[in-house]
C-alpha positions, 0 to 999 in steps of 0.5 A: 889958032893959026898965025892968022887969027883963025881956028885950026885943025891937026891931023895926026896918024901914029901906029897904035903901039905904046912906043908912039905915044908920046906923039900925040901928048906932045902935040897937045902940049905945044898946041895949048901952049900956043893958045893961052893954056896956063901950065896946069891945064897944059899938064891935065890936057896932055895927060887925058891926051894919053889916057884916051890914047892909051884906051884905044892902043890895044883895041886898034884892029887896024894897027893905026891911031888917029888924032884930030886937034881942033883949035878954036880959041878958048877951046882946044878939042881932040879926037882919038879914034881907031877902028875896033872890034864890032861892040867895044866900048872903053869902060867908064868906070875903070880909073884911065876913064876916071882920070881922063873925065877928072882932067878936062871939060869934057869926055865922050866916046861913040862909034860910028861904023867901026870906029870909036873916038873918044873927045876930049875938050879943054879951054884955056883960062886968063890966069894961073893961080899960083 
């Protein structure tokens, strides 16, 4: 949420090269904890964060990753997307998809004119169970 109560949204272009990924799982990290995720879901965000990511680095035909981090409070949503080779779709039954499916609401990938994105959503809860 931004400083006036409002949804929010961020935007996020990195190079698609493995030095860089620590970017976007920073990004979320600080977003989720800004909105009221407890620790664990920060940790399980960031890491389906990398996971997505790490799907689309060595598939990005243009050299370029872009997030999109969508704050609507409970919620928290991001898009990772990079243009593909004509037909590519992540495997969704390797362990990167498993994990990234196992860590948060909800995963999905689609295309739309060369580019896939891959959304993961999250929403933050009241508590933390220690």
């Amino acid at each position: 949420m931004s400083s006036t109560g409002r949804a929010a949204e961020v935007r996020l272009s990195i190079p698609a090269d493995g030095a860089y990924i620590a970017v976007p799982r920073a990004v979320v990290g600080n977003l989720a904890a800004r909105n009221d995720f407890t620790v664990d879901a920060i940790d399980d965000l960031r890491i389906a964060v990398d996971e997505a990511c790490a799907l689309l680095l060595p598939e990005a035909a243009d050299g370029v990753l872009d997030c999109v981090f969508e704050i609507e409070p409970p919620q928290l949503t991001v898009r990772a997307s990079a243009l593909v080779r004509s037909g590519w779709m992540p495997d969704t039954d390797s362990f990167g998809w498993t994990v990234l499916t196992a860590l948060v609401e909800s995963a999905a990938a689609e295309t739309n004119d060369g580019r896939l994105t891959i959304t993961v959503t999250a929403t933050a809860t009241a508590t933390e169970t220690l």
